[in-house]
Backbone of each chain as nested JSON, in Angstrom:
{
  "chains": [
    {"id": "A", "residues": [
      {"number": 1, "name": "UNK", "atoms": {"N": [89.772, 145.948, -59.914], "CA": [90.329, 144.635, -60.24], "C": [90.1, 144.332, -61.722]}},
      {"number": 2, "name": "UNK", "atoms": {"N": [90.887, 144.032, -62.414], "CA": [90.551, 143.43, -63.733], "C": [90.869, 142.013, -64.275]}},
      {"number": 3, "name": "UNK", "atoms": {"N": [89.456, 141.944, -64.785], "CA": [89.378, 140.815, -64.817], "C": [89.135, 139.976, -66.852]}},
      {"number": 4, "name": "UNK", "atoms": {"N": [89.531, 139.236, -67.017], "CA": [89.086, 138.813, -67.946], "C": [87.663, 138.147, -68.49]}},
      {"number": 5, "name": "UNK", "atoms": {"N": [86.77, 138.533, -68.932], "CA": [85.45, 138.099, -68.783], "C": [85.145, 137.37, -70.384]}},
      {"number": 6, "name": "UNK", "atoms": {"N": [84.065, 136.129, -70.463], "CA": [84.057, 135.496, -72.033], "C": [82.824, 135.644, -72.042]}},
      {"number": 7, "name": "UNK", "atoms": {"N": [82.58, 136.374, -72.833], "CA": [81.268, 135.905, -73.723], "C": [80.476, 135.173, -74.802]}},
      {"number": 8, "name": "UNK", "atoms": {"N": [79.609, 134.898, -75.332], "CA": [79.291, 133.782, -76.584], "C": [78.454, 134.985, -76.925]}},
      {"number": 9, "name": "UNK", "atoms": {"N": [79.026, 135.345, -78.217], "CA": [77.936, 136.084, -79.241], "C": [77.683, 136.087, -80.131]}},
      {"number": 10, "name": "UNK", "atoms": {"N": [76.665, 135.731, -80.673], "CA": [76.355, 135.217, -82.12], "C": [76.629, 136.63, -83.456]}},
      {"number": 11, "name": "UNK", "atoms": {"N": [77.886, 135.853, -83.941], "CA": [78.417, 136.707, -85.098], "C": [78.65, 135.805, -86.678]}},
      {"number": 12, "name": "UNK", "atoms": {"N": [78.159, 136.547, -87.441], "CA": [77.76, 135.203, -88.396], "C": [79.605, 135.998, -89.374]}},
      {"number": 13, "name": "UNK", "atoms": {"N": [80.165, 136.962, -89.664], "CA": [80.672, 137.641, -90.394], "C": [81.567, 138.386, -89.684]}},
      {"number": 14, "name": "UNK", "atoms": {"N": [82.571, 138.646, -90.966], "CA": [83.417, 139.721, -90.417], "C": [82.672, 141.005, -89.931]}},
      {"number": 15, "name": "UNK", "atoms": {"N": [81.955, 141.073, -90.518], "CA": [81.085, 142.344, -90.413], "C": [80.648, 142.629, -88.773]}},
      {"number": 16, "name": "UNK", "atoms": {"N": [80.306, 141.657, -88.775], "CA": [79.415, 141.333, -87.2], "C": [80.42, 141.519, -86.035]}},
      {"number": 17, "name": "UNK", "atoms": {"N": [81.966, 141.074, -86.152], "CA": [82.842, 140.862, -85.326], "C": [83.568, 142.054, -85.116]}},
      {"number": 18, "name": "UNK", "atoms": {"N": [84.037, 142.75, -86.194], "CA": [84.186, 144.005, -86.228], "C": [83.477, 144.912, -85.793]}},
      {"number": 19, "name": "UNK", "atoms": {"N": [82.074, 144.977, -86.226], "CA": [80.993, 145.97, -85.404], "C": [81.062, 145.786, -83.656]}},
      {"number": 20, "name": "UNK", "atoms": {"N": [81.731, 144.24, -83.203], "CA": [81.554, 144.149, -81.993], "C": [83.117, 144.676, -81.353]}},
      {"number": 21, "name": "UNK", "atoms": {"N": [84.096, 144.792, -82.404], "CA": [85.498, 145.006, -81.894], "C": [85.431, 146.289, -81.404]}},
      {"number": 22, "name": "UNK", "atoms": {"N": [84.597, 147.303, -82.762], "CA": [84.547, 148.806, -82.612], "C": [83.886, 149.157, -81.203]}},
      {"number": 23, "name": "UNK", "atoms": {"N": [82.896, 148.774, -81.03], "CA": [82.384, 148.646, -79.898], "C": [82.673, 148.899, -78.149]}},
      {"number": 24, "name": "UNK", "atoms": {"N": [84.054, 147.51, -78.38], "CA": [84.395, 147.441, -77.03], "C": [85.949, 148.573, -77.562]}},
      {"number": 25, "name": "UNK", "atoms": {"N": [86.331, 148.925, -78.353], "CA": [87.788, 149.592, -78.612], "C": [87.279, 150.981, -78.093]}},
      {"number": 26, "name": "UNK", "atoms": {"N": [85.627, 151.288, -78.052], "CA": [85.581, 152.643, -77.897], "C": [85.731, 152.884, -75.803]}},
      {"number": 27, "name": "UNK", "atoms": {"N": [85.881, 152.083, -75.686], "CA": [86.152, 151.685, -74.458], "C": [87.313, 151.503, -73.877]}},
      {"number": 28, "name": "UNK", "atoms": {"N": [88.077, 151.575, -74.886], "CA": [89.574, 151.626, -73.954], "C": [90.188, 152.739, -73.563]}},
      {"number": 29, "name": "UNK", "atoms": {"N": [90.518, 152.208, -72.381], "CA": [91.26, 153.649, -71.57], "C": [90.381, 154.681, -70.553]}},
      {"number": 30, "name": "UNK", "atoms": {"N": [88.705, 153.867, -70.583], "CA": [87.55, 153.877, -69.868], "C": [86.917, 152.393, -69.451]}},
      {"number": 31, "name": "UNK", "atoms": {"N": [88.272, 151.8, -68.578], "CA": [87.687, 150.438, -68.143], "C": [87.809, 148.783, -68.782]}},
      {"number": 32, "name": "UNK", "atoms": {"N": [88.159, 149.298, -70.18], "CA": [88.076, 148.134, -71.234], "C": [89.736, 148.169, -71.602]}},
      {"number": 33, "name": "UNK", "atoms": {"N": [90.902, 147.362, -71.183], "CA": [91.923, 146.957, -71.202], "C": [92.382, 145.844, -72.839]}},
      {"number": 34, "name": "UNK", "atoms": {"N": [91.821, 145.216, -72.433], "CA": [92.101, 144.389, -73.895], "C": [90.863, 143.84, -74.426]}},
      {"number": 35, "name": "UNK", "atoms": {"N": [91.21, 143.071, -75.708], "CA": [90.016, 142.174, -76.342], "C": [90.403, 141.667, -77.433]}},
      {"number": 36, "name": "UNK", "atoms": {"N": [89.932, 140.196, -77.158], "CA": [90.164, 139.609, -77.974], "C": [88.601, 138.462, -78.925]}},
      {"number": 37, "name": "UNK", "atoms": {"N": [88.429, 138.732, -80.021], "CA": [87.44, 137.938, -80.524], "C": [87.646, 137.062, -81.456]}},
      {"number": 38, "name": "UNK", "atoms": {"N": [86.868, 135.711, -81.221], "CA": [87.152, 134.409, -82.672], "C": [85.635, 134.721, -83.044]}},
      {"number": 39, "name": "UNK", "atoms": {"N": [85.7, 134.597, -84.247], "CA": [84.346, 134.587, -84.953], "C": [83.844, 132.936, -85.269]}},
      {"number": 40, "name": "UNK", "atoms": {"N": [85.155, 132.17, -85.477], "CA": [84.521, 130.517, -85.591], "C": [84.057, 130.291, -84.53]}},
      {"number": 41, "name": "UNK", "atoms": {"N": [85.064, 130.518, -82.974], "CA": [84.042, 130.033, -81.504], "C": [83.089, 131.125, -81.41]}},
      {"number": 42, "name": "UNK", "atoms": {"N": [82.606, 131.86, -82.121], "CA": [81.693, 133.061, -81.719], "C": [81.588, 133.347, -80.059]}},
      {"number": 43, "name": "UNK", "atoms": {"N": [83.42, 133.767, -79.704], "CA": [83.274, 134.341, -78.605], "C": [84.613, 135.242, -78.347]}},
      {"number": 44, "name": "UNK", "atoms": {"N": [83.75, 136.643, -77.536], "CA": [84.413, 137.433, -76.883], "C": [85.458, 137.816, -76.196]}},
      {"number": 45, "name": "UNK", "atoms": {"N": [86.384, 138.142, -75.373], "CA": [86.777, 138.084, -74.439], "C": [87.602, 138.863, -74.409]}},
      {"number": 46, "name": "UNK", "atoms": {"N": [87.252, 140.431, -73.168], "CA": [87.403, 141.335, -72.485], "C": [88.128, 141.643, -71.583]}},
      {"number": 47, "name": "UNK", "atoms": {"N": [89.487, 141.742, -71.137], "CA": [89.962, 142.458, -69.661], "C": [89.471, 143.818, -69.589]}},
      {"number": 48, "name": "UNK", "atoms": {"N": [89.546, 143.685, -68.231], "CA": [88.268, 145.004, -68.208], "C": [88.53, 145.212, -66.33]}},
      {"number": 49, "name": "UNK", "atoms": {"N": [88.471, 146.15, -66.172], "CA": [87.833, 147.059, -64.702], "C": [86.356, 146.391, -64.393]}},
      {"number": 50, "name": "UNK", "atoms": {"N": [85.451, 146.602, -65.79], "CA": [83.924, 146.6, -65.696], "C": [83.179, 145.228, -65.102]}},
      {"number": 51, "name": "UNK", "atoms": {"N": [82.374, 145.88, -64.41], "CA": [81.613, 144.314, -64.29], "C": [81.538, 143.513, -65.799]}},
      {"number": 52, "name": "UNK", "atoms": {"N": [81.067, 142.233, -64.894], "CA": [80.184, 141.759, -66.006], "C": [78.781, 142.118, -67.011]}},
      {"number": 53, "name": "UNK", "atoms": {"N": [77.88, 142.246, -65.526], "CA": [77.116, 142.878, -66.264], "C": [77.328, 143.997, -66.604]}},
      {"number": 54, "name": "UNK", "atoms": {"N": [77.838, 145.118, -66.76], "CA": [78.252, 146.377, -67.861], "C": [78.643, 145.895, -68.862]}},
      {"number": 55, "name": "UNK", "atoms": {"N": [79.739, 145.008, -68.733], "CA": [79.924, 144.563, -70.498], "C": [79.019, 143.759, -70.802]}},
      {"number": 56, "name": "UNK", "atoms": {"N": [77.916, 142.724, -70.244], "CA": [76.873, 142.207, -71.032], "C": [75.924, 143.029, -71.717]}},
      {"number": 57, "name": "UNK", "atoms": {"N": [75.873, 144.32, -71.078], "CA": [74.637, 145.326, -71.593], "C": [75.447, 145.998, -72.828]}},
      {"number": 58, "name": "UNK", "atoms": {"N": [76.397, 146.23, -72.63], "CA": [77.446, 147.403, -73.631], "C": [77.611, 146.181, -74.918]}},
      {"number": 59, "name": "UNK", "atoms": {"N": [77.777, 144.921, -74.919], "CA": [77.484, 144.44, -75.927], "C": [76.131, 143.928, -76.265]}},
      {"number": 60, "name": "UNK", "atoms": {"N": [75.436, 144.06, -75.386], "CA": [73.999, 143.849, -76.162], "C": [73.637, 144.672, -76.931]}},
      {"number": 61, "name": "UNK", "atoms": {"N": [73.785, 145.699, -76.859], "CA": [73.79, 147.236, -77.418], "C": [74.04, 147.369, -78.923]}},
      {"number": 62, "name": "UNK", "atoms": {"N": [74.805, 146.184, -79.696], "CA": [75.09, 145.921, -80.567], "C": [73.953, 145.337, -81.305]}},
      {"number": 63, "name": "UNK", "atoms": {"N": [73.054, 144.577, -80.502], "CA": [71.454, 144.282, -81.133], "C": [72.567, 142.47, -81.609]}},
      {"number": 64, "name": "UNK", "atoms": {"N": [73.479, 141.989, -81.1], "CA": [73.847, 140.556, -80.982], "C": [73.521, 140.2, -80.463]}},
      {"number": 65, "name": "UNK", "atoms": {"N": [73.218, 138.317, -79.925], "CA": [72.736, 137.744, -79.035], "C": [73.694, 137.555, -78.462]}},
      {"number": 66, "name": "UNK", "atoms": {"N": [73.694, 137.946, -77.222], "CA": [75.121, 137.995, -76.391], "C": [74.62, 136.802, -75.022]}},
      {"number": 67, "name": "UNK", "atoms": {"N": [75.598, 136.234, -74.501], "CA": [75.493, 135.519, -73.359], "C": [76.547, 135.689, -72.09]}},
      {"number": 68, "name": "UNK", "atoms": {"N": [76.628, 135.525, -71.495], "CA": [77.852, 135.393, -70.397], "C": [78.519, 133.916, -70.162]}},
      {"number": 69, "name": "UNK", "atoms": {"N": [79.908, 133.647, -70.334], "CA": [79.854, 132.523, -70.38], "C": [80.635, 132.222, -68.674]}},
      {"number": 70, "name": "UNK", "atoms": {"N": [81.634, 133.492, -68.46], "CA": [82.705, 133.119, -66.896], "C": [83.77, 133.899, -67.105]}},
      {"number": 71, "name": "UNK", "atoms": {"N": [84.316, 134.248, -65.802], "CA": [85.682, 134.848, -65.698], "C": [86.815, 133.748, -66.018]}},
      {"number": 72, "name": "UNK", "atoms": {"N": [87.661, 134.377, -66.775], "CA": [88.862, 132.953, -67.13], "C": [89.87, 133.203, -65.882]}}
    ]},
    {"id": "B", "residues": [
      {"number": 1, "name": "UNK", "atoms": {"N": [56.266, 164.893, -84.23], "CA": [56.02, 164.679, -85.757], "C": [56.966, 163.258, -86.056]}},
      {"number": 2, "name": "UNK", "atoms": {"N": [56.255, 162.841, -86.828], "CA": [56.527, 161.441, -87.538], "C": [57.331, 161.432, -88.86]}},
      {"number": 3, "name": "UNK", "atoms": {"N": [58.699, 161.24, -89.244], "CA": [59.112, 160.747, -89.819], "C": [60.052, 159.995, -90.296]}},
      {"number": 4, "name": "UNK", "atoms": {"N": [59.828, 159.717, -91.454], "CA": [60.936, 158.511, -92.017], "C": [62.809, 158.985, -92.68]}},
      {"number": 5, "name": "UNK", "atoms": {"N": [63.633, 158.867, -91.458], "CA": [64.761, 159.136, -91.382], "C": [65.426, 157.839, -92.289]}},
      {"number": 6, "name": "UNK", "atoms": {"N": [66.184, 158.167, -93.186], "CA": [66.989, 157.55, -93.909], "C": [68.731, 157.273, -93.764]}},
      {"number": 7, "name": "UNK", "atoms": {"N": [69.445, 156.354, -93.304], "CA": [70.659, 156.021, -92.829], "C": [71.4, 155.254, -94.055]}},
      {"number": 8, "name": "UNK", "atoms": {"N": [72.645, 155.686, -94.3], "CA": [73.477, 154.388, -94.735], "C": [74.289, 153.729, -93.69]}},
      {"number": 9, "name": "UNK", "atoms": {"N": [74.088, 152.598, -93.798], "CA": [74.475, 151.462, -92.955], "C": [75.225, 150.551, -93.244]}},
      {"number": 10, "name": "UNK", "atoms": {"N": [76.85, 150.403, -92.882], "CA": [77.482, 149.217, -93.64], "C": [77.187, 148.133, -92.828]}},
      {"number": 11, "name": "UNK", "atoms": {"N": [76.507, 147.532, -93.564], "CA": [76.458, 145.791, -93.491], "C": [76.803, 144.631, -94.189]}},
      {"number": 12, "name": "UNK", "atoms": {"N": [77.326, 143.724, -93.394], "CA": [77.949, 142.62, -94.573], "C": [76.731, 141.553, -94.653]}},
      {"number": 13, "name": "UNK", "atoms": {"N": [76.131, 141.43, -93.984], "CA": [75.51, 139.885, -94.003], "C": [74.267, 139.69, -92.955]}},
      {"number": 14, "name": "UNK", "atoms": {"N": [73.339, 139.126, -93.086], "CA": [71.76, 139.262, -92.425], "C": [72.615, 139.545, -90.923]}},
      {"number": 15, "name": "UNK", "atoms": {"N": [73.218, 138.434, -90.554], "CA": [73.565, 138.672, -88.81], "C": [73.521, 140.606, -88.392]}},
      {"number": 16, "name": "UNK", "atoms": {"N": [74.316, 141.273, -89.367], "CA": [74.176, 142.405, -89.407], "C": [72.778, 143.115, -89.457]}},
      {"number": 17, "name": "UNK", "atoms": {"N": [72.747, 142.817, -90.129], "CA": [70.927, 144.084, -90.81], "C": [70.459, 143.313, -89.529]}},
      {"number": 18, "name": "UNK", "atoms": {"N": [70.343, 141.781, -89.071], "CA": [69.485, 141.413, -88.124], "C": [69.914, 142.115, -86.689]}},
      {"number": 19, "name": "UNK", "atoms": {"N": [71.383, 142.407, -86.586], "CA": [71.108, 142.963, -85.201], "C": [71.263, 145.457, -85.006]}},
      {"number": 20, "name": "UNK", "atoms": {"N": [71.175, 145.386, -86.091], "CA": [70.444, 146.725, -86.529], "C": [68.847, 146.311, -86.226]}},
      {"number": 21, "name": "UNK", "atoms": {"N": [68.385, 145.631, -86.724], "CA": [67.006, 145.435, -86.719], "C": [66.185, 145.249, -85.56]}},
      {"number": 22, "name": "UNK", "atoms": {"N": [67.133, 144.5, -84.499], "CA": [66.068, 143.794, -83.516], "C": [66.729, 144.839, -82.246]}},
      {"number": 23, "name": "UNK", "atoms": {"N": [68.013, 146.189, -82.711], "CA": [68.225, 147.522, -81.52], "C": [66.987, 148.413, -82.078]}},
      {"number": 24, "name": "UNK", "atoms": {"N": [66.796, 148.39, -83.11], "CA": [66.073, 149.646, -83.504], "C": [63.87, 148.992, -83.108]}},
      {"number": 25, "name": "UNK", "atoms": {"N": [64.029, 147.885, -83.128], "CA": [62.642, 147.125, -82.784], "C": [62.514, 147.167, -81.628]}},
      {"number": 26, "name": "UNK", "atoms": {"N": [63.561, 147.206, -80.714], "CA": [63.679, 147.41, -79.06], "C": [62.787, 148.609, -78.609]}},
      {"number": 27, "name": "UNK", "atoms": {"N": [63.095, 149.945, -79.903], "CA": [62.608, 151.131, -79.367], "C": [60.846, 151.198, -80.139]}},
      {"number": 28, "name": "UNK", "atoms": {"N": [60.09, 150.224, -80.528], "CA": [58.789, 150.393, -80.876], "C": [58.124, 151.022, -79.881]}},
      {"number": 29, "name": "UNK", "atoms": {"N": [57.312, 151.792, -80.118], "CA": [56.526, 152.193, -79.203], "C": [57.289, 153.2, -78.126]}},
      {"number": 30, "name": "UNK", "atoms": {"N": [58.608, 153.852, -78.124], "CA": [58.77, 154.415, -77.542], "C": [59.404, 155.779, -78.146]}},
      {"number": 31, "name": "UNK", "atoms": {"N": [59.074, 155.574, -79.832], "CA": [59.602, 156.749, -80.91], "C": [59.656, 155.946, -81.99]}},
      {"number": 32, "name": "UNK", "atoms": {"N": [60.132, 155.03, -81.98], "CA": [59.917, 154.022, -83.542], "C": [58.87, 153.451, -84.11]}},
      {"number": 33, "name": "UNK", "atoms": {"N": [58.258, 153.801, -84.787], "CA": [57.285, 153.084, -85.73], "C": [57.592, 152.343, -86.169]}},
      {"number": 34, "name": "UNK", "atoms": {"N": [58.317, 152.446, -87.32], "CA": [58.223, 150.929, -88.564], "C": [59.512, 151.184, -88.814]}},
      {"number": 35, "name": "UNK", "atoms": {"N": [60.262, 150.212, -89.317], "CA": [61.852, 150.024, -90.291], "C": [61.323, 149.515, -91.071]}},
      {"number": 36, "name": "UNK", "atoms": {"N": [62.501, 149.698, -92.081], "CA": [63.009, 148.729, -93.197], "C": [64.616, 148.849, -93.701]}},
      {"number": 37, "name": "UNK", "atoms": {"N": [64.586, 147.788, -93.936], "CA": [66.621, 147.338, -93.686], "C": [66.698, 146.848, -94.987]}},
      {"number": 38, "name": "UNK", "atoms": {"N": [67.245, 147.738, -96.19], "CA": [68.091, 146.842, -96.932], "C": [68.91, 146.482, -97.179]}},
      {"number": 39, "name": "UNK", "atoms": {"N": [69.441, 145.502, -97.149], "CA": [70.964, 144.884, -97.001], "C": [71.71, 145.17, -98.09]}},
      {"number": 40, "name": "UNK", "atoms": {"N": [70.86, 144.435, -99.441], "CA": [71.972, 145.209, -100.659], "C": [72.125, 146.331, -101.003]}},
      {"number": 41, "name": "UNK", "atoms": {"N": [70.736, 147.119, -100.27], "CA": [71.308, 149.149, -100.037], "C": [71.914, 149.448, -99.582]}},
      {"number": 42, "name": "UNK", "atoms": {"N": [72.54, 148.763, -98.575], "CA": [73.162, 149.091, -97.446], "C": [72.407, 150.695, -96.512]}},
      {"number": 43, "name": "UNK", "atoms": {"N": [70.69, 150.095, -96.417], "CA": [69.844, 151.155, -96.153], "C": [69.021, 150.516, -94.815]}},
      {"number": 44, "name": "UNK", "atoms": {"N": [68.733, 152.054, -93.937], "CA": [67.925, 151.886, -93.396], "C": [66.8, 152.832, -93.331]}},
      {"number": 45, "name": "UNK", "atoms": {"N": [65.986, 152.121, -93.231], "CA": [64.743, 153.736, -93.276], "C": [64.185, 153.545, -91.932]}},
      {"number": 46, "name": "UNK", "atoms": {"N": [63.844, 154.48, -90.772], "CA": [63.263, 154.53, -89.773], "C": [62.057, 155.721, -90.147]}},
      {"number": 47, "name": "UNK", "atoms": {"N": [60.779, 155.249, -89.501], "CA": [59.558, 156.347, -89.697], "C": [59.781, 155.865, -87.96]}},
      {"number": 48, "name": "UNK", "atoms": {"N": [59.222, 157.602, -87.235], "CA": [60.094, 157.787, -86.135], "C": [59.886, 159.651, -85.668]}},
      {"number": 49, "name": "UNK", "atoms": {"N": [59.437, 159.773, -84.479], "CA": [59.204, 160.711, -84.051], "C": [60.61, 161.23, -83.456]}},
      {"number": 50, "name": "UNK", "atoms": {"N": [61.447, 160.236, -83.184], "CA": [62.885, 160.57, -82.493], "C": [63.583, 161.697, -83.795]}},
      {"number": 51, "name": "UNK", "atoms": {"N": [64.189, 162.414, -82.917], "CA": [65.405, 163.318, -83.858], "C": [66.304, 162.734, -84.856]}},
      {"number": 52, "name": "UNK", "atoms": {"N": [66.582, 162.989, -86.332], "CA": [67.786, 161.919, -87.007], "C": [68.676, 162.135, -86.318]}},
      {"number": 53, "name": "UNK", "atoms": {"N": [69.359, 163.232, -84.845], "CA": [70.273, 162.667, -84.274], "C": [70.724, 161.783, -83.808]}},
      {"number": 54, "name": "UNK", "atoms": {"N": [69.32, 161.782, -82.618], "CA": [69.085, 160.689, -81.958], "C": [69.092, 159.154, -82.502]}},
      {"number": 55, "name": "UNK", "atoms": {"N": [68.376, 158.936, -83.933], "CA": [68.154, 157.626, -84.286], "C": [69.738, 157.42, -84.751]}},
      {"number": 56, "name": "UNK", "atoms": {"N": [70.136, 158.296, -85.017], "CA": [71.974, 158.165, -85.552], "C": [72.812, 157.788, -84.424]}},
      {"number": 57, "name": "UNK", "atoms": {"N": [72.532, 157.886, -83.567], "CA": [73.529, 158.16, -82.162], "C": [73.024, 156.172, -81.955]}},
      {"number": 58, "name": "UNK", "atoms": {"N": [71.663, 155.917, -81.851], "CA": [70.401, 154.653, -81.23], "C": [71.826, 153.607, -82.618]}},
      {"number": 59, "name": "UNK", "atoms": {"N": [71.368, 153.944, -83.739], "CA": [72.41, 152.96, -84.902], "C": [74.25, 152.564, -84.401]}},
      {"number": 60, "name": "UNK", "atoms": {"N": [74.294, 153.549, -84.571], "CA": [76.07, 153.901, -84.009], "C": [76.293, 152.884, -83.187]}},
      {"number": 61, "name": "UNK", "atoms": {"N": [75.515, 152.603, -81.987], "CA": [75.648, 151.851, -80.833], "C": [76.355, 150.5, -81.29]}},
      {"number": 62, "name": "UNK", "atoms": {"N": [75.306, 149.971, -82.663], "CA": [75.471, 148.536, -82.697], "C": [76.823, 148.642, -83.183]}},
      {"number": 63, "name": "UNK", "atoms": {"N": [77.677, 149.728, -83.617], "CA": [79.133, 149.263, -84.106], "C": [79.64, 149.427, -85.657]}},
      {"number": 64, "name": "UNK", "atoms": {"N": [78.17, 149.672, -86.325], "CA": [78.208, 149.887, -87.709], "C": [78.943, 151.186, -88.199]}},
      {"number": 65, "name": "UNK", "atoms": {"N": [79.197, 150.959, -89.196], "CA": [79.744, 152.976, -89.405], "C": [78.657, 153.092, -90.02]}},
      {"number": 66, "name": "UNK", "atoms": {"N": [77.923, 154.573, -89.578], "CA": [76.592, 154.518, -90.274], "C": [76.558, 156.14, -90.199]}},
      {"number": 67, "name": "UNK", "atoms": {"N": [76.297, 156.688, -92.06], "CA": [75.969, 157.955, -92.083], "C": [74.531, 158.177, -92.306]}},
      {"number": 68, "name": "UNK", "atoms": {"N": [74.323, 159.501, -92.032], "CA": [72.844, 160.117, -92.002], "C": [72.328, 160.547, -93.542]}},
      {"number": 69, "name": "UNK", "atoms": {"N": [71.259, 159.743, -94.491], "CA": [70.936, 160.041, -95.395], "C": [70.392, 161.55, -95.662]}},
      {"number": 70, "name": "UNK", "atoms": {"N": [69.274, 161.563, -94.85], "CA": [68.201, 162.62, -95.56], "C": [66.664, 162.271, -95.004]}},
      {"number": 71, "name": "UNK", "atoms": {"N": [65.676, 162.754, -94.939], "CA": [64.491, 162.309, -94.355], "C": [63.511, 162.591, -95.874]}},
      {"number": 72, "name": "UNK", "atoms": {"N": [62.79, 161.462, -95.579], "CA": [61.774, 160.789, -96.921], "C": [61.09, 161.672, -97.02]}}
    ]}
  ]
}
């Protein structure tokens, strides 16, 4: 089932948002469908196969403060 | 054996070096000794029993493009 999932992750920079784009892009076509990120709402958001928690850990991984916010 | 593996690390801005900093602080005590992150080096130094593969592969994660310097 895929689902769209949001996260809140603290990204101060392009830098930060990008490091988190590369991230989930290495993932597509293994579960990770789309993504989309705002760096002003410092938040995420994933269609995805994956749980939630898989993508909470796969972006923690980034060493961001990541949160879960809900399926849209 | 213990040593200090040297990385270039693109970073734009503390959020960056900070979440390099607090993946690679995760692994204290389990191969990491000590860092140091400089931002306007765009450097990282790990002292570190882990392989520079390994600590290259541990960096990569967070999303950075990050090449392998040289060991101190």
């Amino acid at each position: 089932m895929t689902t769209t999932h949001i996260f809140n992750v603290e990204m101060t920079c392009e830098g930060c948002s990008g490091a988190v784009e590369r991230v989930l892009n290495r993932l597509k076509g293994q579960g990770v469908e789309d993504i989309s990120i705002s760096l002003p709402e410092q938040k995420v958001s994933v269609k995805s196969t994956l749980s939630a928690d898989d993508l909470l850990e796969i972006i923690k991984k980034t060493g961001k403060k990541t949160t879960y916010v809900g399926a849209q």
